[in-house]
C-alpha positions in Angstrom: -59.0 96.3 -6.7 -60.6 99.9 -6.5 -59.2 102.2 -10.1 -57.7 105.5 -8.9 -60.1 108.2 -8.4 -60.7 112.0 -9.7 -61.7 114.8 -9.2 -65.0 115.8 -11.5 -65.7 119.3 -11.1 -63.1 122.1 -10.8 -64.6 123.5 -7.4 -66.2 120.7 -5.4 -63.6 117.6 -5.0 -66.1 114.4 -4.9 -63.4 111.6 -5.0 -64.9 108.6 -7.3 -63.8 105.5 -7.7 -63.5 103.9 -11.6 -61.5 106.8 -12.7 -58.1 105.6 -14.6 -55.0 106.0 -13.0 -54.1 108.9 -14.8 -57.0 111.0 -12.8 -54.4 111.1 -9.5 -52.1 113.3 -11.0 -54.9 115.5 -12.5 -55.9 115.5 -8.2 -53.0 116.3 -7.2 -52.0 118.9 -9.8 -54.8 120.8 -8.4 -53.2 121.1 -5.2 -49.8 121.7 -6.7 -51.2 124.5 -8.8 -52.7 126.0 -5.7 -49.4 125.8 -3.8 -47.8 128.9 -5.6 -50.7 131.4 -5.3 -51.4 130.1 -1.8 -51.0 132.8 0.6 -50.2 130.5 3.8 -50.5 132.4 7.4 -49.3 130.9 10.9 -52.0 128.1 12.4 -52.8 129.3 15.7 -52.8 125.6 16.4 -50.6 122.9 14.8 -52.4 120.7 12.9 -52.1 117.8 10.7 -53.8 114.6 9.7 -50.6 112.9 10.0 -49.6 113.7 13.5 -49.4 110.1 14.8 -46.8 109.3 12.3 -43.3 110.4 11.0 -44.5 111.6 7.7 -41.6 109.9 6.1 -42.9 106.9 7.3 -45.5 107.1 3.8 -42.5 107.6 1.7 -40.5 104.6 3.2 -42.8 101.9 1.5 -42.2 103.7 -2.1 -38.3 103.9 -1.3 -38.0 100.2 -0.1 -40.0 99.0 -2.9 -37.7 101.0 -5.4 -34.5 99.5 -3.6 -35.6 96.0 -3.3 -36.4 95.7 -7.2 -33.4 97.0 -7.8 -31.9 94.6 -5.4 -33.9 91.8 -6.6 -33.0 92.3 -10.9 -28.9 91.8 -9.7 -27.9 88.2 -10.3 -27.2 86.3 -7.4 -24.7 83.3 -7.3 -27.5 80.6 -5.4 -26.0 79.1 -2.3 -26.5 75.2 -2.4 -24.9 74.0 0.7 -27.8 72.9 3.3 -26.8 74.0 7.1 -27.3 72.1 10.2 -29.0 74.8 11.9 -32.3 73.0 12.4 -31.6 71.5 16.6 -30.6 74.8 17.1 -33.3 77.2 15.2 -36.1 75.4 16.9 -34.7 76.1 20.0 -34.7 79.4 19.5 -37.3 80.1 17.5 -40.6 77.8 19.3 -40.7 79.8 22.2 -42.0 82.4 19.8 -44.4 80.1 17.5 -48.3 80.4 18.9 -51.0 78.3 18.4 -54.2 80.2 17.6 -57.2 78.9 18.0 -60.9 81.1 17.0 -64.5 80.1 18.2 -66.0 79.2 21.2 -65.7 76.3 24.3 -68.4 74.5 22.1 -67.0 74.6 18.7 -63.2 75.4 17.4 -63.7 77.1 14.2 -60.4 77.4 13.2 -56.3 76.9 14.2 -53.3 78.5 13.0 -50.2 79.7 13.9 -48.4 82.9 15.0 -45.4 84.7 15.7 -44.7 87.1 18.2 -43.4 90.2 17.1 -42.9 92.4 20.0 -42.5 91.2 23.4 -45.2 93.4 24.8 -47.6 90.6 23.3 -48.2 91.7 19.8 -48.9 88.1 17.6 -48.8 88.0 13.4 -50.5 85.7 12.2 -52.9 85.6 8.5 -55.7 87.5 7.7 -57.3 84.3 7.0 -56.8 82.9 10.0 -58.7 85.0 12.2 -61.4 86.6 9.4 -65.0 87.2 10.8 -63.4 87.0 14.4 -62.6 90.3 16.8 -60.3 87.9 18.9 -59.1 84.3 19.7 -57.2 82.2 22.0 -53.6 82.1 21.8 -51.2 79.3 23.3 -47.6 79.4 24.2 -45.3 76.7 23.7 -44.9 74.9 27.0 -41.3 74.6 28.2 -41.2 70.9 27.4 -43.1 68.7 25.1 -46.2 69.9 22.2 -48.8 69.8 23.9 -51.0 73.2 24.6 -51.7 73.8 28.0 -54.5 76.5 30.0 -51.6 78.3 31.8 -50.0 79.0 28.5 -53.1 80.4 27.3 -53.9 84.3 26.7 -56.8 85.5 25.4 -56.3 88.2 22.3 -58.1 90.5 20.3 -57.5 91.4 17.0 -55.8 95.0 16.8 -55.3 95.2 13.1 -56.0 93.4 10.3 -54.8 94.1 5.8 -56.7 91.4 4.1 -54.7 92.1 0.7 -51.6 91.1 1.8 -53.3 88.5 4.4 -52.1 90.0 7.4 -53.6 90.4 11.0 -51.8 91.7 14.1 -52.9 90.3 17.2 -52.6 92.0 21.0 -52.3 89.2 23.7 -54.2 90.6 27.3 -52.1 90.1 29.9 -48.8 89.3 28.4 -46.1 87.6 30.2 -43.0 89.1 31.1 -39.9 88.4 28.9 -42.1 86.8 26.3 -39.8 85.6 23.6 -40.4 87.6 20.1 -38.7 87.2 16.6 -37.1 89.9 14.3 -38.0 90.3 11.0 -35.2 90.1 8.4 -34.5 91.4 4.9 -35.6 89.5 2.1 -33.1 91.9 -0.1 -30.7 89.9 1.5 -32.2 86.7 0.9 -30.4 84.1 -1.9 -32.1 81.5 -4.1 -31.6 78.1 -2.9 -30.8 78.9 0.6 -32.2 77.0 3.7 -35.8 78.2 5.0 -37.1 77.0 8.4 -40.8 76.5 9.4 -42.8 75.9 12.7 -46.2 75.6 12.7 -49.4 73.1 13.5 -49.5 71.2 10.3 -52.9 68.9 10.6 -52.8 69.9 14.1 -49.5 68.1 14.8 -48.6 71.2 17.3 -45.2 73.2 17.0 -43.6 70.6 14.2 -40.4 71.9 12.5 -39.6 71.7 8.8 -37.0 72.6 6.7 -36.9 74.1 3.0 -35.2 76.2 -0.1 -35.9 79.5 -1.3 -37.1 78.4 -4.9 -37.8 82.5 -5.9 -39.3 85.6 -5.0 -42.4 86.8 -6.6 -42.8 90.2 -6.0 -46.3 90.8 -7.2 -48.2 87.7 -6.7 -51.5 87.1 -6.4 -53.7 84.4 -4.9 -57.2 83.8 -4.0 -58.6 81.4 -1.3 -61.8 79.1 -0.9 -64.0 81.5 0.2 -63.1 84.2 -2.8 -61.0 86.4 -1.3 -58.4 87.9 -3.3 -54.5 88.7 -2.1 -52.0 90.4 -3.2 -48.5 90.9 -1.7 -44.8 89.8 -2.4 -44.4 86.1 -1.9 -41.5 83.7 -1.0 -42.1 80.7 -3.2 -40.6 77.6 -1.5 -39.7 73.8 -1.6 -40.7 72.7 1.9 -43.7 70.8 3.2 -46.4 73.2 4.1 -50.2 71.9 4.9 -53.6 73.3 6.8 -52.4 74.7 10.3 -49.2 76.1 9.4 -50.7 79.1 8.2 -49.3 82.3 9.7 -46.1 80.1 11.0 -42.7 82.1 10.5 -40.5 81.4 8.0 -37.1 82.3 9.2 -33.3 82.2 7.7 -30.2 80.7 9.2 -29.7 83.4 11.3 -33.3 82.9 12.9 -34.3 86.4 11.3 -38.1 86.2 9.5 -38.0 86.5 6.3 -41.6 85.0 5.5 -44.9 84.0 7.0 -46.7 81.3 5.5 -49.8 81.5 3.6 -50.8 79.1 1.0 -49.6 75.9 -1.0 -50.7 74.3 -4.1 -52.2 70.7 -3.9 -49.8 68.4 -5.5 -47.0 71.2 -7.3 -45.1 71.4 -4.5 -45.2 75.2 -4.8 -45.6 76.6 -1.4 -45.8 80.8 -0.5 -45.2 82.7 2.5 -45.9 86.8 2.5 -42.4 88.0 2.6 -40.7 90.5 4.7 -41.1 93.4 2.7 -44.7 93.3 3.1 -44.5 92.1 6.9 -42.9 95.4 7.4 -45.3 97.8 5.8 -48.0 96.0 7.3 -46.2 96.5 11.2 -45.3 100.3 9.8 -49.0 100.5 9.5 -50.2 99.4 12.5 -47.5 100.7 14.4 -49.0 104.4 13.1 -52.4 103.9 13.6 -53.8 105.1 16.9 -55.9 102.8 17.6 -53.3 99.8 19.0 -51.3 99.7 22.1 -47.4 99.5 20.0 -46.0 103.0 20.7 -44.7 105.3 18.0 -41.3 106.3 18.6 -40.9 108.8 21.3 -37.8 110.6 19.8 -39.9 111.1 16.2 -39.7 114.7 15.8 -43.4 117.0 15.0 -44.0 119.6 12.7 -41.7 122.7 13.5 -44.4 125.1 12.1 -48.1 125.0 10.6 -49.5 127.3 8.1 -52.8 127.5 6.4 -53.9 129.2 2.9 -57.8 129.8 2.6 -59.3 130.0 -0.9 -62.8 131.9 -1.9 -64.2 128.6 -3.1 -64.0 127.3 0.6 -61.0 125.3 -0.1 -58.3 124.8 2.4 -55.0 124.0 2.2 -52.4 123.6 5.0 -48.7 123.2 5.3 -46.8 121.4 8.0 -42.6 121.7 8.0 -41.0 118.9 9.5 -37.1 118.3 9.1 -36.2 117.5 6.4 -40.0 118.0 4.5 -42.9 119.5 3.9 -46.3 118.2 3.9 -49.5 119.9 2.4 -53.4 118.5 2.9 -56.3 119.9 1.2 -59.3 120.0 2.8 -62.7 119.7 0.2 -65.3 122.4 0.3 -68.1 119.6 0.3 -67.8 118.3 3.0 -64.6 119.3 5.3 -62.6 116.0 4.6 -58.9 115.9 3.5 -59.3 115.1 -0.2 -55.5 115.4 -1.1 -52.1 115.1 0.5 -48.8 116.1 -1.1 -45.5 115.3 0.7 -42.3 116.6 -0.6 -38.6 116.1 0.8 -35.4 117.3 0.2 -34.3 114.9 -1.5 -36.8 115.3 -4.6 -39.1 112.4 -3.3 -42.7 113.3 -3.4 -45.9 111.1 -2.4 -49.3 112.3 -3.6 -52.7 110.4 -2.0 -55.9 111.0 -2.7 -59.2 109.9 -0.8 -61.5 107.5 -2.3 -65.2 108.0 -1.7 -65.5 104.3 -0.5 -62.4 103.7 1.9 -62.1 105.6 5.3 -58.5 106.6 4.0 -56.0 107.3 1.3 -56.7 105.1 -1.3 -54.5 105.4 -3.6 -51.0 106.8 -3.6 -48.2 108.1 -6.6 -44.6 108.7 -5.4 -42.0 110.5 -8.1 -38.8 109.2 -6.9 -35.6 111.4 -7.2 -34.1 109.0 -9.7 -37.1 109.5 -11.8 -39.2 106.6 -11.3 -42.9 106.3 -10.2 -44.7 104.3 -8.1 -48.1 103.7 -7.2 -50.1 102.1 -4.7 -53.8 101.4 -3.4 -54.9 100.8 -0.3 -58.0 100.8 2.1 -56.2 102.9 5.0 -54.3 105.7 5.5 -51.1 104.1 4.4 -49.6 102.8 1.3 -50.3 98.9 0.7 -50.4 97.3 -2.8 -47.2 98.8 -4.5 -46.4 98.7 -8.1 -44.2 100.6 -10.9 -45.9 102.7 -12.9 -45.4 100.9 -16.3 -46.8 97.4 -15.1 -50.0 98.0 -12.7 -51.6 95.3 -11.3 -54.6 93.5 -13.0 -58.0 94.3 -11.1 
């Protein structure tokens, strides 16, 4: 994973990666110190890099994350009672499980399975499931028996893809009306030794159900596949029977809510992992604020009541968007015109700090001081916050 970067010279801000993660607070220091000597003026135009998102929308990763370890360090008494919810969970819940299929009419390269998130067509499925492909074929459950069936099939491309947390979002052409779609649950909420239920193609035996416990939530786990990509993400870690083809099935609660996705097993340990909820979110977050995907940001999300901008003698520019509730300031280099820095501050006392790594097309890495004085950090390879960690136990590279 790419080090923090820094800035090397006091006037130019050439973000470089290998710096230690220490060097993000000396970045955005520079734009703090700036902040009080700034002498901001009305944009004649509002402006902001963030203007197809809620700008608390970065600081909701860094809040969840602080509220779920919390959540996660209490004790919880595990339930050990096993429901019969299964008849009744598959009934529900198939409609929603796809089959996806990449490659050609000449050679299947690869099956898995998916989950439809949004009933305007929107599939999740794995990163690895779809990697190297720009779309795939995507089959609905028929109303009765397994079998997959050419009116039940939609072609999709890929409309965004996180390969740390082995996540891809999938946009289905032509979606059908009232297309079943599954809610994703709180994993804050989930207990140790409750009931898990899977759906997926295991060995190609189409839309098979199985049934499992909640062994224990890893929160930083990593993992690395056959082909040498790495992952990292929070992780259910469950007793169940998981096998090739159920990857990117749902993993869902008693109350049918998702609380997983499945990823990987372990030959033989009977240790099996789905990408929980927590990261599920952030990842649909993300996509959800990127312009480039059909899903909608919400209409009622309120802009920027006013935009200023401060101009310095070094060619420096810094601007200032108000939005209720917070304030957000961007610094745009003297190099080259890009947005080096970004410093969002709410009323609260949260702040989020991001700098722009000379290698990614976004913010790539990310330190938020939370109000009850704990930090946070994350990297990413996009203009949102991805890999999340405290402060006193980063992740190894």
């Amino acid at each position: 994973m790419c080090k923090l970067h820094a800035r090397v010279l006091s006037i130019v801000l050439p973000l470089m990666c290998g710096i230690l993660i220490s060097s993000l607070s000396a970045s955005a220091q520079d734009i703090s110190a700036l902040i009080p000597s700034a002498q901001f003026t009305r944009a004649d135009k509002p402006s902001s890099i963030i203007s197809h998102a809620q700008p608390d929308s970065f600081l909701m990763p860094f809040l969840a994350f602080d509220r779920g370890s919390r959540i996660l360090a209490s004790y919880k008494e595990p339930v050990l009672t096993r429901g019969a919810k299964g008849i009744s969970i598959f009934r529900d819940l198939a409609p929603a499980v796809t089959l996806v299929v990449t490659g050609d009419d000449e050679k299947i390269e690869g099956i898995g399975t998916g989950v439809v998130v949004d009933p305007s067509g929107y599939v999740l499925t794995n990163w690895h499931v779809i990697a190297g492909h720009r779309d795939a074929i995507v089959f609905l459950k028929p109303p009765s028996g397994a079998e997959p069936q050419r009116q039940y099939a939609y072609y999709a491309q890929v409309a965004y893809v996180s390969s740390v947390p082995d996540l891809a979002l999938l946009k289905l052409d032509k979606a059908p009306s009232r297309l079943p779609a599954v809610s994703v649950g709180e994993v804050s909420e989930a207990q140790i030794a409750e009931d898990l239920h899977i759906i997926g193609h295991p060995h190609g035996q189409l839309w098979s159900y199985s049934t499992g416990v909640l062994s224990q939530i890893r929160p930083d786990y990593t993992w690395k596949y056959a082909d040498g990509s790495e992952h990292r993400a929070k992780v259910l870690q469950m007793q169940t029977a998981i096998n090739p083809g159920n990857s990117g099935g749902p993993v869902v609660d008693d109350s049918g809510k998702l609380v997983g996705l499945v990823a990987m097993f372990e030959d033989g340990q009977n240790l099996d992992y789905a990408i929980s909820a927590d990261a599920i979110k952030s990842f649909l977050a993300q996509a959800t604020n990127r312009q480039t995907r059909g899903i909608k940001p919400d209409p009622d999300v309120p802009s920027a009541t006013a935009t200023y901008v401060a101009r310095f003698n070094d060619g420096r520019v810094i601007y200032k968007s108000e939005y209720p509730g917070l304030t957000v300031y961007w610094m745009v280099s003297s190099k080259d015109g890009q947005t080096c820095c970004l410093l969002i501050k709410d009323n609260n006392g949260n702040s989020v700090e991001a700098v722009r790594g000379a290698s990614t097309m976004g913010f790539s890495d990310w330190k938020a001081t939370l109000a009850n004085g704990r930090v946070v950090h994350a990297s990413s390879d996009s203009d949102f916050p991805e890999v999340l960690w405290e402060e006193a136990t980063p992740p190894s590279k």
